[in-house]
C-alpha positions as CSV (number, residue, x, y, z in Angstrom):
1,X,0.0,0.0,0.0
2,X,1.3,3.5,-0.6
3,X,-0.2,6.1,-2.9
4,X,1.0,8.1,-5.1
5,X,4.0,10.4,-4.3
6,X,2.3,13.2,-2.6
7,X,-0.4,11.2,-1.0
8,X,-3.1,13.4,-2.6
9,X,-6.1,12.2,-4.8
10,X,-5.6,13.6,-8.4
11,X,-8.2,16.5,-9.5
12,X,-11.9,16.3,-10.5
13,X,-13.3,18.4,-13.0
14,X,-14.0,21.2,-10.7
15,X,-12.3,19.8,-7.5
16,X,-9.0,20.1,-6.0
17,X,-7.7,18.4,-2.9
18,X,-4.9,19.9,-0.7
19,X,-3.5,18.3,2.9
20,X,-5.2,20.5,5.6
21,X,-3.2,22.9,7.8
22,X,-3.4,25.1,10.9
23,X,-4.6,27.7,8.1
24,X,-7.8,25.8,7.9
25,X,-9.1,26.4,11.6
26,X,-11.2,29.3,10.8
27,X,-12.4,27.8,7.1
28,X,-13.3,24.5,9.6
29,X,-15.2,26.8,12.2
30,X,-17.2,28.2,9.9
31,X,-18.1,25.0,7.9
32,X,-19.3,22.8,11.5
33,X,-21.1,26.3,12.4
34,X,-24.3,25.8,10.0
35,X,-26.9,23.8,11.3
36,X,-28.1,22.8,8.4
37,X,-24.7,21.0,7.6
38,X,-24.2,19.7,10.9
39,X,-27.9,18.7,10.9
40,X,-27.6,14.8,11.0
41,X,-24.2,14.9,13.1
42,X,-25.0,16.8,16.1
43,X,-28.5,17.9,15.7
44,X,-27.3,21.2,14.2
45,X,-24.8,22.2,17.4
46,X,-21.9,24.2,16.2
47,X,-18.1,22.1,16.5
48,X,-16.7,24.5,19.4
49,X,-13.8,26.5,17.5
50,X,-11.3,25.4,20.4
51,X,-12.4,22.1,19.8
52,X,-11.9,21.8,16.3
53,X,-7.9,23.9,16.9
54,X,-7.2,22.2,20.1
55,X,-8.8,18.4,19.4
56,X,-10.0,17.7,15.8
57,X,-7.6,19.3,13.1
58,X,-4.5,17.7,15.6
59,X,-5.3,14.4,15.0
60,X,-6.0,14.5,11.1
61,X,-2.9,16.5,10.6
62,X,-1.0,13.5,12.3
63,X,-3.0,11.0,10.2
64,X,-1.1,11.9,7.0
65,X,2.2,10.4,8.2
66,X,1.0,7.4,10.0
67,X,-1.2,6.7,6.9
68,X,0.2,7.6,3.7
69,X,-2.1,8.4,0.8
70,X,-5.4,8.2,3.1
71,X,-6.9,11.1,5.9
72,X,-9.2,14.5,5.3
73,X,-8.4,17.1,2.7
74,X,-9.4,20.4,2.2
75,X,-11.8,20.5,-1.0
76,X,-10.9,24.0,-3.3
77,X,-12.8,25.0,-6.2
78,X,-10.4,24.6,-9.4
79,X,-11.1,28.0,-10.7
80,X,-11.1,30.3,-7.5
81,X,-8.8,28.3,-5.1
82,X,-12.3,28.4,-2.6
83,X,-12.3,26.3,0.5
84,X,-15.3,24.2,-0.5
85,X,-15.2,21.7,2.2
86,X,-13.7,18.6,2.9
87,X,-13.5,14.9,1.5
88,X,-11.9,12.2,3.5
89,X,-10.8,8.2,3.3
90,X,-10.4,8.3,6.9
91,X,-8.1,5.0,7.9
92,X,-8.7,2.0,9.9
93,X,-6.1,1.2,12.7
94,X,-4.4,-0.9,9.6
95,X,-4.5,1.5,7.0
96,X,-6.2,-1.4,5.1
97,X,-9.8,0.1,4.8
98,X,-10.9,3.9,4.7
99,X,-14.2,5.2,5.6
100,X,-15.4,7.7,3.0
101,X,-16.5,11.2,4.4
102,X,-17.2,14.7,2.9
103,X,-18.7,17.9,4.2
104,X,-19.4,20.9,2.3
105,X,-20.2,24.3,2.8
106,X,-24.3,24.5,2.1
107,X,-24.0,26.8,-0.8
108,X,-22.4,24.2,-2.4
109,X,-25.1,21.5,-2.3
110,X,-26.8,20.6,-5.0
111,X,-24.5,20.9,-7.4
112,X,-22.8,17.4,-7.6
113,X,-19.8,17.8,-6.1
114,X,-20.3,15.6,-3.1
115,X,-20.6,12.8,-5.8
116,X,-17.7,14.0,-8.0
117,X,-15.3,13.9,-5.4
118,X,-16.6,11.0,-3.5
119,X,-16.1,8.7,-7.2
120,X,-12.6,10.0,-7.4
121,X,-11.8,9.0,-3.8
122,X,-13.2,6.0,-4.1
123,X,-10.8,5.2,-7.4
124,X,-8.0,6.7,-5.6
125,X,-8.7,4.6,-2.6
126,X,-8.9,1.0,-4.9
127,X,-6.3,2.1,-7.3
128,X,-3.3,4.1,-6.1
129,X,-3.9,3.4,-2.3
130,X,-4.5,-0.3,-2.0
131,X,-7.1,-0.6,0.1
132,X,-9.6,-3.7,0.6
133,X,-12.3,-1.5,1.6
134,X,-14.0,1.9,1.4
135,X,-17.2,2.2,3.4
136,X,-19.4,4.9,5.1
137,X,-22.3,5.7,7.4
138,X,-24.8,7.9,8.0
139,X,-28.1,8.6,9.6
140,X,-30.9,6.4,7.9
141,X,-32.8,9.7,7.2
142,X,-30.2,11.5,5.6
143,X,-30.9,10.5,2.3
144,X,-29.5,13.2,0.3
145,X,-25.5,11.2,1.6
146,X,-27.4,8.2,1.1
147,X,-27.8,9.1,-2.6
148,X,-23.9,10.1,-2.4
149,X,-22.4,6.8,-1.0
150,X,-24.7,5.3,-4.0
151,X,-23.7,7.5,-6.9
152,X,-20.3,6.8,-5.3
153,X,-20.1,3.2,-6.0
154,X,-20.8,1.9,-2.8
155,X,-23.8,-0.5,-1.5
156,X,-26.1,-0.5,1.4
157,X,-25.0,-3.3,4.0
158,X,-27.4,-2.8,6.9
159,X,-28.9,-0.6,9.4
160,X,-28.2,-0.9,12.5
161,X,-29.4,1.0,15.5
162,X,-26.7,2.9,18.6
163,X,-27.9,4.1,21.5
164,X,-27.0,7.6,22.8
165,X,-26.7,9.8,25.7
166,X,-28.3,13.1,23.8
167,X,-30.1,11.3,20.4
168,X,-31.2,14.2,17.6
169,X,-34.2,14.2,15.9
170,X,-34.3,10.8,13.2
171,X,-31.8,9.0,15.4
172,X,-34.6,6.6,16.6
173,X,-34.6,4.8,12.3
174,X,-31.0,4.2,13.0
175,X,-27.6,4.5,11.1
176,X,-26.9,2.8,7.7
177,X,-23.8,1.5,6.4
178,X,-22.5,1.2,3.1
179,X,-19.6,-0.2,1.4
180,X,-17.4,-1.2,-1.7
181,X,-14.9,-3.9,-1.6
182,X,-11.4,-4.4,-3.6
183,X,-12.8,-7.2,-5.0
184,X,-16.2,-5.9,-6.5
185,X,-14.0,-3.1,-7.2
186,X,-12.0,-5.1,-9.8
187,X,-15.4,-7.1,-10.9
188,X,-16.7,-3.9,-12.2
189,X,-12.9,-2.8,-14.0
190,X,-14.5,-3.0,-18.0
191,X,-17.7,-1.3,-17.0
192,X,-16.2,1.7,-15.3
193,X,-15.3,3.3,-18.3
194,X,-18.3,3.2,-20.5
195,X,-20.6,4.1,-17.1
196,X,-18.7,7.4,-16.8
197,X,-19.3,8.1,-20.4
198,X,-23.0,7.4,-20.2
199,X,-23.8,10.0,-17.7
């Protein structure tokens, strides 16, 4: 396993992906202080800016060494240079599998860019990374990442139900899973090409 030189994911059409830095706090703050995009993660609470200094951006930045090729990236519009959000193949203990994650800033919904970046992560992750599996979750209700993790590739596995000390509103239908595995990965190798050419 080992990913390409720079241990970045290549380009989308519109997308760029960059390491985060300590740069990023205030970009991050502001992205984890909508409700509506922190909706089905903590009910719409803001992330605490200390926490996300202090505690959260930490631990990714270390990621990128311990992990090569895998972790969080800042997401920048091609054109402008923009902090868009953020798209992640965060790693297992291993390194072997990644969990797929994005987050963008709401004016950026609806657009496709969720989907564009989460298909070239998930190529990244087969292809240049190495690893056996890419999977995600999310709240059942939150279909619009649903649709994402689909458009992505990956297939619904189960739903399955957590209990927590302060539930938000929908947490009662559960969390699904969804994955995509090396192997189904290199079943579907000839089809890939004449799928993105269809769309």
């Amino acid at each position: 396993m080992g990913g390409d030189d720079a241990g970045l994911p290549p380009a989308t059409e519109r997308l760029r992906l960059r390491r985060l830095t300590v740069g990023d706090v205030d970009a991050l703050v502001e992205l984890d202080s909508d409700p509506e995009v922190m909706r089905y993660l903590t009910g719409g609470v803001a992330t605490p800016p200390a926490t996300v200094r202090d505690v959260q951006l930490p631990k990714l930045l270390a990621q990128y060494d311990r992990h090569p090729g895998l972790g969080r990236w800042a997401a920048l519009d091609r054109e402008s240079d923009a902090f868009l959000g953020w798209f992640a193949l965060d790693p297992s203990a291993d390194g072997t599998e990644a969990e797929l994650g994005y987050r963008l800033l709401r004016s950026m919904w609806g657009r496709g860019l969720a989907t564009e970046g989460s298909r070239a992560l998930v190529r990244y992750a087969f292809d240049a990374v190495g690893v056996r599996r890419v999977w995600a979750e999310t709240m059942a209700v939150n279909e619009r990442s649903r649709r994402v993790m689909t458009k992505a590739g990956l297939r619904y596995v189960r739903t399955f139900h957590l209990k927590w000390d302060d539930p938000i509103p929908g947490t009662e239908h559960g969390e699904v899973e969804y994955e995509l595995r090396a192997e189904e990965w290199a079943d579907t190798a000839q089809e890939r090409p004449a799928a993105r050419r269809a769309r």
